[in-house]
ZAFIDO-507082 format. One record per residue (C-alpha): z, y, x; residue in one letter. Coordinates in steps of 0.25 Angstrom, whole numbers, padded with zeros to 4 digits, always signed. Example, Ala and Ser with C-alpha at 12.3 -4.5 7.8 and 13.67 -1.06 7.14 Angstrom:
+0031-0018+0049a+0029-0004+0055s
This chain:
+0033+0072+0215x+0046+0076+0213x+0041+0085+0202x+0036+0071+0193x+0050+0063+0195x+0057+0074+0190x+0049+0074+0179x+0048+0060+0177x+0063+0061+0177x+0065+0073+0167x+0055+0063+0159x+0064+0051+0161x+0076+0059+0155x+0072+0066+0142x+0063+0053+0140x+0076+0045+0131x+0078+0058+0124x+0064+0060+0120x+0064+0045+0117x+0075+0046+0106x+0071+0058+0101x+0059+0051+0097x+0065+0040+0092x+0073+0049+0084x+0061+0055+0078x+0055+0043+0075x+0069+0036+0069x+0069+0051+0060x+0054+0048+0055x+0061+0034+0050x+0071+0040+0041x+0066+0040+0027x+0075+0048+0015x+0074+0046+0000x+0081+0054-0010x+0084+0053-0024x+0074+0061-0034x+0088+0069-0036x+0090+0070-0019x+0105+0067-0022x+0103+0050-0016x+0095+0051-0002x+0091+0038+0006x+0088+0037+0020x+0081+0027+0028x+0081+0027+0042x+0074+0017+0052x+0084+0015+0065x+0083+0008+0075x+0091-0005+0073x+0088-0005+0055x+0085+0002+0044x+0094+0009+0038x+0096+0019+0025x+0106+0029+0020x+0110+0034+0008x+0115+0049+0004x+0120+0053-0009x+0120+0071-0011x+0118+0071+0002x+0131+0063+0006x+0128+0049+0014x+0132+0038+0004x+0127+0023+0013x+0126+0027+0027x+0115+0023+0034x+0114+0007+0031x+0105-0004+0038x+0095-0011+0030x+0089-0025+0035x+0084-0038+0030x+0085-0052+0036x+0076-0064+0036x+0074-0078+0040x+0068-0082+0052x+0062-0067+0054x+0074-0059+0055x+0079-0046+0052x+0070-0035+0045x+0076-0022+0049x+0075-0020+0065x+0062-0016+0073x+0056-0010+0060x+0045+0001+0057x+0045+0009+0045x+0034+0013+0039x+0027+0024+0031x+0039+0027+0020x+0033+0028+0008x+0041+0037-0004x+0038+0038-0019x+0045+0043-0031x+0047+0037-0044x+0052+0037-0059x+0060+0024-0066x+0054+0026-0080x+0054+0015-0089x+0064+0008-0099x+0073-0003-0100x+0072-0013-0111x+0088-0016-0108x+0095-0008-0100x+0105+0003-0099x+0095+0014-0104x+0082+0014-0110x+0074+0023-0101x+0074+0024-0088x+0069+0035-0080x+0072+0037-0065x+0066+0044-0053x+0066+0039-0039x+0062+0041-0026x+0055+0029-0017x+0054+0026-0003x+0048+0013+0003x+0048+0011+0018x+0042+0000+0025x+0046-0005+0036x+0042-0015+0047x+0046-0023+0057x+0038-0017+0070x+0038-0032+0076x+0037-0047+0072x+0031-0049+0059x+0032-0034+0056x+0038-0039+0042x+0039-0027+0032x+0048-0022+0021x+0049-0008+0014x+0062-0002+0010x+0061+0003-0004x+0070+0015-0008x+0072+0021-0019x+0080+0033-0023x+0084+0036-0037x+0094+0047-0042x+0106+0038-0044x+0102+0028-0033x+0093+0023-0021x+0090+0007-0021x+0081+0002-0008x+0074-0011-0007x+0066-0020+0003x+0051-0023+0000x+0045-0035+0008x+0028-0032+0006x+0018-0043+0008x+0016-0042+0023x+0005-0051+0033x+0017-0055+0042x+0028-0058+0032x+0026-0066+0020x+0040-0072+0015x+0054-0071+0019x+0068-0076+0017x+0079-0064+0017x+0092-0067+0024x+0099-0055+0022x+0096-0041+0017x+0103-0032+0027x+0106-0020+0017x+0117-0011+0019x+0125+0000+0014x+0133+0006+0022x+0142+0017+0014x+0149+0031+0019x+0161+0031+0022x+0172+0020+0013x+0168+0023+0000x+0174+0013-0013x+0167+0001-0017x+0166-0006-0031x+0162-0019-0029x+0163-0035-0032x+0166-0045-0021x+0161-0058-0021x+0164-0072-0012x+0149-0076-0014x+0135-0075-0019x+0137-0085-0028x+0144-0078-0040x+0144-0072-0055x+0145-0059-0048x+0159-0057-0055x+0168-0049-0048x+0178-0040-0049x+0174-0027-0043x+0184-0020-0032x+0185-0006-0028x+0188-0004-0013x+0184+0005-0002x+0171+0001+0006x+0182-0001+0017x+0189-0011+0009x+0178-0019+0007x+0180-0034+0017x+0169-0036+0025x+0159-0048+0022x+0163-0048+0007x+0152-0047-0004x+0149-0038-0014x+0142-0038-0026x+0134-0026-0033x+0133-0018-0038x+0145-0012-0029x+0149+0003-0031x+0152+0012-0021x+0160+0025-0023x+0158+0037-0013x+0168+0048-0009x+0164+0059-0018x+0159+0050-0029x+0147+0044-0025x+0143+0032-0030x+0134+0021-0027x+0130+0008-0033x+0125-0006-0024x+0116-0015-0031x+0102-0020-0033x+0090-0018-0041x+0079-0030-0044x+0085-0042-0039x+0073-0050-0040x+0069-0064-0029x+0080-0058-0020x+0093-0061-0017x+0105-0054-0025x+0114-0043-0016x+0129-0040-0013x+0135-0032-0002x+0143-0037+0008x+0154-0028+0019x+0150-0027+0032x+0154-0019+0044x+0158-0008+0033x+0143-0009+0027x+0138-0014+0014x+0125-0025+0018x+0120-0031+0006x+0119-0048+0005x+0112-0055-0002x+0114-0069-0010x+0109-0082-0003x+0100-0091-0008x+0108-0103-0014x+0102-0114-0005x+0098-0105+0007x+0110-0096+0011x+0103-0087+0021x+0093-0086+0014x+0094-0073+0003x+0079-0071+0000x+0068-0079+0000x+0054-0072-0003x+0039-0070-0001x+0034-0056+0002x+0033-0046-0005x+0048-0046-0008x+0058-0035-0011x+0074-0037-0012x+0080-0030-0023x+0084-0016-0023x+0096-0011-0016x+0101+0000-0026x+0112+0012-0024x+0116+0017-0035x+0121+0032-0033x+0129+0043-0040x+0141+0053-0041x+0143+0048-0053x+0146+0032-0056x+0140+0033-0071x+0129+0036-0065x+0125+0022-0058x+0129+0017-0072x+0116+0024-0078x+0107+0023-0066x+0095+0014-0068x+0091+0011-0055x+0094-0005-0056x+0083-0006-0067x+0074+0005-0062x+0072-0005-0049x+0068-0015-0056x+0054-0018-0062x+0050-0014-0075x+0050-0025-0088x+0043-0038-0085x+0044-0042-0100x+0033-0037-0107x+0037-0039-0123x+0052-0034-0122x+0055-0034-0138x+0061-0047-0138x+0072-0041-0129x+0085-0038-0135x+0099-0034-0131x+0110-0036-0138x+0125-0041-0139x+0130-0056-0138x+0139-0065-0143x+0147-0074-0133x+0156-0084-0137x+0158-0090-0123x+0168-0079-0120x+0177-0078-0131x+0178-0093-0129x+0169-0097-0141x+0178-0093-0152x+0175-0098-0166x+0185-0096-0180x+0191-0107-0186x+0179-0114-0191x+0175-0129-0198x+0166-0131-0187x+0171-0137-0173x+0168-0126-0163x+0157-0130-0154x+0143-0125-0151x+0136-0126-0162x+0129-0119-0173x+0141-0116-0180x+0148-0110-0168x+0137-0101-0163x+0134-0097-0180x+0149-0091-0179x+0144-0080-0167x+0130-0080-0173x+0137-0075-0185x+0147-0065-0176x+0134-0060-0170x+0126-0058-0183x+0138-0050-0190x+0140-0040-0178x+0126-0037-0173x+0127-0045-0160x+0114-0050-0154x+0116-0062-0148x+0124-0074-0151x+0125-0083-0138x+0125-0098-0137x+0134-0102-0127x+0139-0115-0129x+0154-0121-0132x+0167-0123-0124x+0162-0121-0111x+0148-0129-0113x+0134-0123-0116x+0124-0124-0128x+0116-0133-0122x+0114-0146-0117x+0121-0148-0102x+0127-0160-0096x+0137-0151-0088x+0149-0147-0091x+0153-0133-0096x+0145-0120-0096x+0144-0117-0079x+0137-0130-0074x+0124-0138-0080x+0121-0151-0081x+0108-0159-0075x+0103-0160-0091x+0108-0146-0094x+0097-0141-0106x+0099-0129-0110x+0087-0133-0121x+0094-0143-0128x+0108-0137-0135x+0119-0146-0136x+0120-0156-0148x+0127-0146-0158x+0119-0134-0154x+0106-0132-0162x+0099-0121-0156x+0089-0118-0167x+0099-0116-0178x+0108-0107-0170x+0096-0099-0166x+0090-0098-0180x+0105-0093-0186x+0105-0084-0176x+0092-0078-0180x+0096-0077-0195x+0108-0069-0191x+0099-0060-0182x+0107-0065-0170x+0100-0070-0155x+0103-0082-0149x+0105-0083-0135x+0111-0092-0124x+0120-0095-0114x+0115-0105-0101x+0118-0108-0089x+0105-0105-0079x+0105-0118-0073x+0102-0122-0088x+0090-0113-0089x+0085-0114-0074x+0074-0117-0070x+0067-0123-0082x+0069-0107-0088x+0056-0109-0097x+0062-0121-0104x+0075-0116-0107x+0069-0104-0111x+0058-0108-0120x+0067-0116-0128x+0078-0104-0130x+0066-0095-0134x+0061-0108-0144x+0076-0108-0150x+0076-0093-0152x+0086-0090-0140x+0086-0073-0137x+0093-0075-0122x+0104-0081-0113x+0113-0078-0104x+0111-0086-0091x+0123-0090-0083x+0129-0093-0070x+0119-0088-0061x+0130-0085-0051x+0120-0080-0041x+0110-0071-0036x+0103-0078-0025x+0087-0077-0024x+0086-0088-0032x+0095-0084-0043x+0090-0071-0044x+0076-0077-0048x+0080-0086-0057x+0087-0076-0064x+0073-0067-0064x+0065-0081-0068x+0076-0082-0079x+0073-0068-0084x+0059-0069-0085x+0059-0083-0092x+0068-0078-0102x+0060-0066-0106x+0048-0074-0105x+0055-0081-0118x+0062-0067-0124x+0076-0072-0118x+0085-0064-0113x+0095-0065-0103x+0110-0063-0098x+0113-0069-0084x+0129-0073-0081x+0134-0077-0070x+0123-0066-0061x+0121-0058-0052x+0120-0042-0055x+0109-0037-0063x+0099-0030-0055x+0089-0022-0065x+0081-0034-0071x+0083-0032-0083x+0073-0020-0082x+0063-0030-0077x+0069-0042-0087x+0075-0033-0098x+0078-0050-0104x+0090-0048-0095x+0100-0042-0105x+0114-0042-0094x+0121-0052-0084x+0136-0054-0081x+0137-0053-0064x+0151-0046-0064x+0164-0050-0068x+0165-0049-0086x+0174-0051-0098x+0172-0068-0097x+0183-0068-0086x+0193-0062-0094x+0193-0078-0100x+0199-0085-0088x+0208-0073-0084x+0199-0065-0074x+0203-0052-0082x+0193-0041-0082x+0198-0029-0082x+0193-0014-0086x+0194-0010-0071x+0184-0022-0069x+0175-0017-0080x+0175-0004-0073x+0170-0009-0061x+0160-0017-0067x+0154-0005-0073x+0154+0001-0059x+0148-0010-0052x+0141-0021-0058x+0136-0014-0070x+0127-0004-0062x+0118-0016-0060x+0116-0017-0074x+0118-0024-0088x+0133-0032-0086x+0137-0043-0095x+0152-0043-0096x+0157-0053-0109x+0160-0041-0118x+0168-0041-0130x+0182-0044-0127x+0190-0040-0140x+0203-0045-0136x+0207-0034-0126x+0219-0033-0118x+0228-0025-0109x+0227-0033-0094x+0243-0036-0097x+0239-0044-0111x+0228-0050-0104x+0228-0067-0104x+0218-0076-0100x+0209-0081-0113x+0197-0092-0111x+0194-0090-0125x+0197-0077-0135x+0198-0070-0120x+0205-0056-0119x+0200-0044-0110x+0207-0033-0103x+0206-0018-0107x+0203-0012-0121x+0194-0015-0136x+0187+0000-0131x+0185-0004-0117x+0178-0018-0121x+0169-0010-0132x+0165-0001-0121x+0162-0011-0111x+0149-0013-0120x+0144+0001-0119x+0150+0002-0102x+0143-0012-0098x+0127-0011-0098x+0123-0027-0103x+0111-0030-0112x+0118-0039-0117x+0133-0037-0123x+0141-0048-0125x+0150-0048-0136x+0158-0060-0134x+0170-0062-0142x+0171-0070-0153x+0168-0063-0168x+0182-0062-0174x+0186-0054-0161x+0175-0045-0165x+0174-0044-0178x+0183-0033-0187x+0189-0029-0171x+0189-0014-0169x+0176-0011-0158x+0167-0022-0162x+0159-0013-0172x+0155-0005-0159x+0150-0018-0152x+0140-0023-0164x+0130-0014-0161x+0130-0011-0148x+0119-0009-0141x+0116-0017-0126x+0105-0008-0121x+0103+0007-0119x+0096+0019-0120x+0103+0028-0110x+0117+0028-0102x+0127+0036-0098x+0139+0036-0089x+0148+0046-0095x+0159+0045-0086x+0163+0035-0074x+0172+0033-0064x+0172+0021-0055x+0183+0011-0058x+0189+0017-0069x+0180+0022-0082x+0166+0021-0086x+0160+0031-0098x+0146+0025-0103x+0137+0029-0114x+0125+0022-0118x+0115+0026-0128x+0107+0017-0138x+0096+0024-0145x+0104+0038-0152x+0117+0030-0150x+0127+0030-0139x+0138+0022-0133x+0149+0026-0125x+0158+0016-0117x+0170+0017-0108x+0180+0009-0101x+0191+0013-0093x+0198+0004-0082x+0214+0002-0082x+0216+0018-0084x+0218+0024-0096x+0210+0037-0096x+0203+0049-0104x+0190+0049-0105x+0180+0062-0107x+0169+0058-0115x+0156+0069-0115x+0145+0067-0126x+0137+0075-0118x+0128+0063-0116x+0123+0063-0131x+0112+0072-0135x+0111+0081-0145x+0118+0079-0159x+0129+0075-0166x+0135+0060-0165x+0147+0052-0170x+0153+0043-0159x+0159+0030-0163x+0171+0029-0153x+0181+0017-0149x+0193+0020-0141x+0206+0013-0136x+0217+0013-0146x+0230+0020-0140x+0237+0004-0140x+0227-0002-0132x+0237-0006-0121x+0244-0015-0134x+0231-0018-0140x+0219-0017-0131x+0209-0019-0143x+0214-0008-0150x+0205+0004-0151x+0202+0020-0159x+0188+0021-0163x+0182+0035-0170x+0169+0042-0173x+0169+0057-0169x+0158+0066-0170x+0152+0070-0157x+0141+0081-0149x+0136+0079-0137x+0145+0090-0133x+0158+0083-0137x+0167+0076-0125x+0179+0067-0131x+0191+0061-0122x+0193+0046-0124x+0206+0039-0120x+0205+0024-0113x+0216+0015-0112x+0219+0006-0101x+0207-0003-0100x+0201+0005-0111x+0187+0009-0117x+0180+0017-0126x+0166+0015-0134x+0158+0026-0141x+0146+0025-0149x+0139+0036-0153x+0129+0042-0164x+0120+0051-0170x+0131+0057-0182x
């Protein structure tokens, strides 16, 4: 008798232990580890008790602590407590396909997959797999929603992702009051620390890590969901999403299957090295345009900026045939693709009954031109001179009656258009943007979105998509918001690791910040000739504008390097980088290279390796800052040398400075 109650006791005693030391068995089964196909990134899930939560290692040094993931729904709740996992299921694979636009030409990257279901263990038992996947210079995780008995439909309220970083590392990032916005901000460099609580970010945002580790935040396929920013709280990043317009807490609304975008982090030692990754494009689908001949990047003309500048003429300037003949010609003379009809003194090329160039009327028509506008005979000069035509509208102009508008630009001989004030990236203005895309390359249009969001790699999917603006460009530099170099450099380090950036380039009125001065029309920008050349080889766009007006081009030292250069690429390499400060980019077209740099508010000396060219002899082309730049910013040196790829040269950049190369087989 005695002998069982001591023994029930003893039992009664160890039981809690052995009790949590199943538990922890059980919780170790759940933890599920994905590496690069190099080993240096390694991802962790681990299924706890209260959520989900992930990990991320860099060399073998903790880089995002572990970091709670969650989603919300209406009426059914939160998806994230009381879950299952099932059978994880891993698979390896290989990126290899090409771009028809895009920052290279062939693109070949291994990666390592995992997808783990998991389920809620009550209620409807809904279920969603989190899809990883690991490449060498980044991991990217998604949520899948499968057809399911018990679930059919949903309406997201929140996506509770977070990232919750090691220690206080820096942060480059844009902050912005709302959702509703053109995404143009200037970008700040603060400590996570720093960073106010509840303030919104937008991506990409760049972290810095001590010991120079580096990761990126954005997205990939931004397809019928909600577009993403970060937002502070309780020291942790937590992603949030943009609300629908006319239902504020509501952020998604879908019928399963479903998947969100992928979340991606970029990761290196090296900064240059999240400019050449590939990652956004290799996570989207492949080409949905079957025939892609009639695609065709190029430079543009766009009078708009320089404040539609005609000479002395014996024509009253207006929008015309005449007016847009005298840029037609411009293009013709300089090998510029695309001429753009805009419009005139603040008002568009077509037919609105609102005022200016931001609103439309209720018997706007973007298919009837205004009374001095005859579409057929710009288009048909155009064509004798070997230029496209393309347009400026406003969306609302187009949207929704996209196959009329469209059918009559494709009947008139129209190539594309740049679409504008968008101004958000809700659900629903992410699909119309998507709809836009397809019913433009359904009639071989392509397009240029202003006033958007950040691209997310659809022009993989949609190669019709040649750039868009969403950061903060040389237009602002007409109603005094000056941009400087330093702000170049943090574009180059934020928002253009998303992708193709159009900026306004082609300033040829450059200044010191001390000589600058406010200029609607003939407007000046801040830095150096060389550094405004080189803008064109740093900034990835499909799409370059070039939109001074001709005699600001023409017999100017530099312009001869902007005739012929190329849009697309082959292959591209970050030379040399450092965050804030410099950027080295080369970029190859077929046998010949460019090479671009700009420097921030520093002067500095920079080491240039040819180590990048292959075998051979070459002559480089190169354009550098005159020693007078500080008196006459537009001033420049430019010589050919004979090079090997075993040859280094130092180049000097002045203050706001820059330097273009362009080389060839000798």
């Amino acid at each position: 008798m005695f002998n069982r109650i001591r023994y029930m006791l003893s039992v009664r005693s160890w039981l809690p232990v052995l009790i949590l030391m199943i538990s922890v068995q059980v919780h170790a089964q759940k933890k599920i580890e994905l590496s690069s196909p190099d080993g240096n990134i390694q991802f962790k899930f681990l299924f706890t008790d209260s959520l989900p939560v992930y990990s991320v290692a860099y060399n073998g040094n903790t880089i995002i602590e572990p970091s709670s993931l969650s989603l919300s729904f209406n009426q059914s709740g939160i998806f994230g407590k009381a879950l299952k996992i099932g059978k994880a299921l891993h698979s390896s694979g290989v990126d290899d396909y090409e771009l028809v636009v895009g920052k290279t030409k062939k693109v070949y990257d291994n990666y390592n997959e995992v997808s783990i279901p998991l389920e809620e263990s009550t209620g409807d038992k809904r279920l969603i797999n989190l899809v990883v996947r690991a490449f060498n210079d980044g991991v990217a995780f998604r949520y899948e929603m499968p057809q399911q008995k018990n679930w059919s439909s949903c309406e997201l309220t929140s996506e509770n992702t977070t990232f919750h970083f090691n220690g206080n590392p820096m942060v480059l990032t844009g902050f912005l009051p709302d959702y509703t916005s053109a995404h143009e901000s200037r970008h700040t460099w603060l400590s996570l620390n720093d960073i106010k609580e509840d303030t919104l970010m937008d991506m990409p945002t760049l972290i810095e890590f001590p010991g120079k580790v580096y990761m990126a935040i954005t997205e990939a396929e931004l397809v019928d969901y909600a577009g993403m920013y970060l937002i502070k709280k309780d020291g942790i990043f937590e992603s949030s999403l943009s609300p629908l317009p006319d239902q504020p807490n509501i952020k998604v609304k879908a019928t399963l299957p479903h998947k969100s975008p992928w979340r991606v982090m970029l990761i290196s030692n090296r900064p240059g090295a999240l400019i050449e990754s590939n990652i956004i494009t290799s996570l989207n689908e492949p080409c949905a345009i079957k025939d892609v001949s009639w695609i065709k990047p190029g430079t543009s003309d766009f009078h708009w900026w320089n404040g539609d500048i005609l000479p002395d003429t014996t024509f009253p300037p207006q929008e015309d045939f005449l007016f847009n003949k005298y840029y037609i010609d411009f293009c013709s003379r300089n090998h510029i693709t695309y001429h753009s009809v805009i419009g005139y003194g603040g008002y568009p090329w077509y037919t609105s009954d609102a005022e200016g160039y931001g609103v439309i009327g209720l018997h706007t028509d973007v298919t009837k031109p205004i009374p001095t506008i005859d579409m057929d005979q710009i288009c048909e000069y155009a064509k004798s001179k070997n230029v496209d035509i393309r347009f400026w509208v406003h969306w609302q102009a187009i949207y929704p009656d996209l196959e009329r508008s469209f059918s009559q630009f494709e009947k008139w001989g129209v190539k594309g258009m740049m679409v504008d004030f968008l101004n958000r990236d809700d659900q629903e203005m992410v699909n119309i943007q998507t709809e836009i895309l397809q019913v433009a390359a359904k009639h071989h249009l392509h397009i240029q979105f202003h006033g958007a969001y950040k691209p997310t790699g659809l022009s993989r999917t949609y190669p019709n998509e040649f750039t868009r603006e969403g950061t903060l460009n040389y237009e602002n530099d007409k109603w005094g918001n000056v941009i400087t170099p330093d702000d170049d450099l943090g574009v180059v380090f934020t928002r253009m690791l998303s992708g193709p950036t159009d900026y306004h380039l082609g300033g040829f009125r450059a200044v010191s910040p001390s000589k600058y001065k406010i200029q609607y029309t003939k407007p000046l920008v801040v830095g150096t000739r060389c550094h405004m050349l080189a803008m064109y080889v740093v900034l990835e766009s499909y799409l370059q504008m070039i939109c001074d007006y001709p005699a600001a081009y023409e017999g100017q030292p530099g312009f001869e390097f902007l005739k012929d250069i190329p849009t697309t690429w082959d292959e591209t390499k970050v030379l040399d980088a450092e965050v804030n400060n410099y950027v080295v980019i080369a970029r190859r077209k077929d046998n010949d290279w460019y090479v671009g740099s700009i420097t921030n508010h520093d002067t500095r000396a920079l080491k240039i390796n040819f180590n990048f060219l292959s075998e051979g002899k070459y002559r480089a082309e190169i354009y550098t800052d005159a020693d007078d730049t500080d008196v006459n910013a537009n001033d420049l040196n430019k010589k050919t040398i004979n090079i090997t790829n075993k040859d280094v040269t130092t180049i000097k950049l002045s203050a706001g400075g820059g330097m273009v190369m362009h080389i060839y087989k000798s």
